[in-house]
Each structure stands twice: as C-alpha cells, then as structure tokens.
C-alpha positions in Angstrom: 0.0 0.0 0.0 2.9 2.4 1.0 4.6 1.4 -2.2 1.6 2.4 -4.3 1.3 5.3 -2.8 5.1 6.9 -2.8 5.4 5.3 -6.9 2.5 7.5 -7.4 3.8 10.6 -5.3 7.1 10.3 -6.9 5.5 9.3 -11.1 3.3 12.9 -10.5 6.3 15.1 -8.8 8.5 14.1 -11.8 5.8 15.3 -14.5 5.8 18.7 -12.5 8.0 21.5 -14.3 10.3 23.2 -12.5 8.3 26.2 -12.9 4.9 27.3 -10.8 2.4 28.9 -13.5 -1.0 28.7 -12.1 -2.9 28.6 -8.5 -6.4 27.8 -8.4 -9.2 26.7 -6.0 -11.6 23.8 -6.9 -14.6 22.1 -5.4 -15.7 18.2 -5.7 -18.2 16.7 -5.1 -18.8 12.6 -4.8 -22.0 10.7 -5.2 -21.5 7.0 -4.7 -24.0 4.1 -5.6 -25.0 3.1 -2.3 -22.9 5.1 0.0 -22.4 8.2 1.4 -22.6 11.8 -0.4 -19.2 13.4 0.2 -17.8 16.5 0.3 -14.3 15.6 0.0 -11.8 18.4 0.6 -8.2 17.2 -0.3 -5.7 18.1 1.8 -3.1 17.5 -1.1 -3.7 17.8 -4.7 -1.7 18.5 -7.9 -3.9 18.5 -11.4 -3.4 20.0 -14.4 -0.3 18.5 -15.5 0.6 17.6 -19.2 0.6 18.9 -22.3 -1.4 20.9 -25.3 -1.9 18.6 -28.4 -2.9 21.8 -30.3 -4.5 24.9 -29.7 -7.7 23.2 -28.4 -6.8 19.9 -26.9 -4.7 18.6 -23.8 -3.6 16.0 -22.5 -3.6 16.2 -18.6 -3.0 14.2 -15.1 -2.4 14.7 -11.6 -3.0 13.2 -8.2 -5.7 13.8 -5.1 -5.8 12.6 -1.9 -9.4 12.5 -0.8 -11.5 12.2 2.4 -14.3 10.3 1.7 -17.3 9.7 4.1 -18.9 5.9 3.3 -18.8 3.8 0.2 -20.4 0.0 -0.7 -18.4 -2.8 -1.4 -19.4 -4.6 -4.6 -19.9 -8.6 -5.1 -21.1 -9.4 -1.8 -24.1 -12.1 -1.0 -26.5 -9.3 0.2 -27.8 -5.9 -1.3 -27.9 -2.7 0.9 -28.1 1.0 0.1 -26.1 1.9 3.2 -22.4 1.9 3.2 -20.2 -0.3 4.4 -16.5 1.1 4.6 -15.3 4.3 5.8 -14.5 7.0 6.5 -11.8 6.4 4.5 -8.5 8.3 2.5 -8.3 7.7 -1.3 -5.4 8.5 -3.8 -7.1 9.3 -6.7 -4.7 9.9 -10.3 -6.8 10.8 -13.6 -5.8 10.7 -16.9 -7.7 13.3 -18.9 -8.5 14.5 -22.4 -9.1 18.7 -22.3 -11.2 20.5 -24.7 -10.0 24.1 -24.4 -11.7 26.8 -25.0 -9.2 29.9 -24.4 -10.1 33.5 -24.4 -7.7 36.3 -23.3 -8.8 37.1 -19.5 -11.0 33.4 -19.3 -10.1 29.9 -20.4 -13.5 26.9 -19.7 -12.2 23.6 -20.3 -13.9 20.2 -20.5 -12.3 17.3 -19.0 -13.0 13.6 -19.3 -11.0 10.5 -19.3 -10.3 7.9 -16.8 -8.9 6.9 -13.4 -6.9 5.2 -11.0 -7.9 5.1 -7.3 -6.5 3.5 -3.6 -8.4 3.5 -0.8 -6.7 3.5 2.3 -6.8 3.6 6.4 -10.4 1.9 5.8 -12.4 1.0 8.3 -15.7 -0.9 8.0 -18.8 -0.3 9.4 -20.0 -3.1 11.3 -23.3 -2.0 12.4 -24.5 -1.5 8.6 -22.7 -5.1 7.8 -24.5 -6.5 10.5 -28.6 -4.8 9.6 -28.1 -5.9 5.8 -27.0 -9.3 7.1 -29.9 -9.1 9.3 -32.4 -8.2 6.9 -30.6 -10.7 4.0 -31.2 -13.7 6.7 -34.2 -12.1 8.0 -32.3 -12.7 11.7 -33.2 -11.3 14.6 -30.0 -10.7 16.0 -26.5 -10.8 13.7 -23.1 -9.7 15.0 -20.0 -9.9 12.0 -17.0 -9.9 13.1 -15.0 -9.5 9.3 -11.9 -9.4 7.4 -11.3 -7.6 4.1 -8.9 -7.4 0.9 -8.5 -4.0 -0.3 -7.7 -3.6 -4.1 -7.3 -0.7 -6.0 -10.2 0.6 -8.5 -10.4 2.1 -12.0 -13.4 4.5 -13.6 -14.3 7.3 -15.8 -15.1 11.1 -15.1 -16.1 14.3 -16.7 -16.3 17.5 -15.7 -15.8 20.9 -17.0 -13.4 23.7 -15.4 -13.6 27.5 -15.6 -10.7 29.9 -15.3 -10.5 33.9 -15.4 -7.0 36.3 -14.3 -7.5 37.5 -11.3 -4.3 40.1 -12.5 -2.2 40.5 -16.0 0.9 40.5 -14.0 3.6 38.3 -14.1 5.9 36.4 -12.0 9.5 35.7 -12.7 11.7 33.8 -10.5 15.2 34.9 -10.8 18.7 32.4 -9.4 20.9 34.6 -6.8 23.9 33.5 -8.1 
C-alpha cells in the first residue's frame, strides 16, 4: 500500500515542471451508488499537468488525496443501500483529455477520461454489515465480526473547469547566483 502510494507521489512530482504557473481553487463533489454523499476536501492535490496537443486539446493528469465519508463494497451475498466502509482516504490519479476553449482574460475547459484510485486507512462499518445481514437472513440478531482485501479501482469522469486572471501581471523567479 505504502509502495503504491510513494510510486505514485514520486511518477506525479516528476511530471511537474520546475516552474509554478497557475494557482487555483476547486470544489468536488462525490455521489457514490450506495454510500455516502461526500464532500471531500483534499488536503493534497496536484492537477493540471501535461501537455497541449494543439490549440484546443490537452492531455492532462495529476494526483488527489481525498477524504471520503462511506462507500459500498461490490460482489457481496446481500444488497444494501447503506455503506459499508469508511471514512476512508483515497489517492485518486486521472488521466484526462481537455477540450480548451481559451479567451484572453478566461479559459473553460472540458475534462474527461479515466482513473486510477486506492483507498486507504479503511475502516468498515460493522453495524450497517451486521442490519443488511440481518435483513438478508431475515435474523433477529447478527453480530460480524469480518476481514477484508483491499484492491485498488479504475473508472471514468467528466467535468468541466472555468478559469478567469485574477491580474495580468507576471511572476518571474530569478537564481541569486
């Protein structure tokens, strides 16, 4: 898991140009299938890193470290709406195609493509394991006590992105020799 993790730190650090050329804020929002609407505010993120194909298309990636609140686990014996891990973190790295629509002052973008994501520090949540067994078995009583395999996951997104100067000016770092 550790290994996953630092391979993937390390793969996005190297892409990143020596230079810093934008700053932005961003919001995200996370609607599982049978879990837990997030919120998930990343304490570390770097997106936006790759190239233009041509005037109107890039090619971009990154990497996101996200808080999430409750998700399912798939291929079980049972069906339930409520979720059954977290809270959990998740490395999330996308690979992106960009439409790019650029102005002069304001640049909107559309983003889809796919991704890679890890889930770790997960813990599950025993009393939603133990009411779907419940209900499943139609027991009165059920108490799990349960081991799990964590694996990492693939999927698609889309999205679109919006960005206006703040300020014309620009920044030039200088080396004090």
């Amino acid at each position: 898991m550790k290994k996953i993790i630092l391979i993937s730190l390390v793969s996005v650090l190297g892409l990143v140009q020596a230079q810093a050329q934008e700053v932005g804020l961003s919001f995200s929002y996370f609607i599982p299938r049978n879990g837990y609407f997030s919120t998930p505010i990343s304490p570390f993120s770097i997106r936006g890193v790759g190239f233009n194909i041509n005037k109107y298309l890039a090619l971009e990636t990154g990497a996101s470290l996200y808080r999430m609140s409750g998700l399912n686990i798939i291929d079980l014996p049972f069906e339930t709406k409520d979720a059954l891990l977290g809270p959990n973190f998740t490395l999330f790295v996308p690979a992106e195609l960009v439409i790019q629509f650029k102005g002069k002052q304001v640049e909107f973008d559309i983003k889809g493509g796919g991704f890679f994501f890890y889930g770790f520090a997960q813990k599950l949540n025993y009393g939603n394991f133990d009411r779907a067994i419940r209900k499943s078995e139609n027991w009165d009583v059920a108490n799990a006590d349960l081991k799990f395999e964590n694996n990492p996951g693939f999927g698609y997104h889309f999205g679109a992105e919006l960005t206006f100067n703040v300020t014309r000016q620009e920044f030039l770092l200088k080396q004090i020799t």
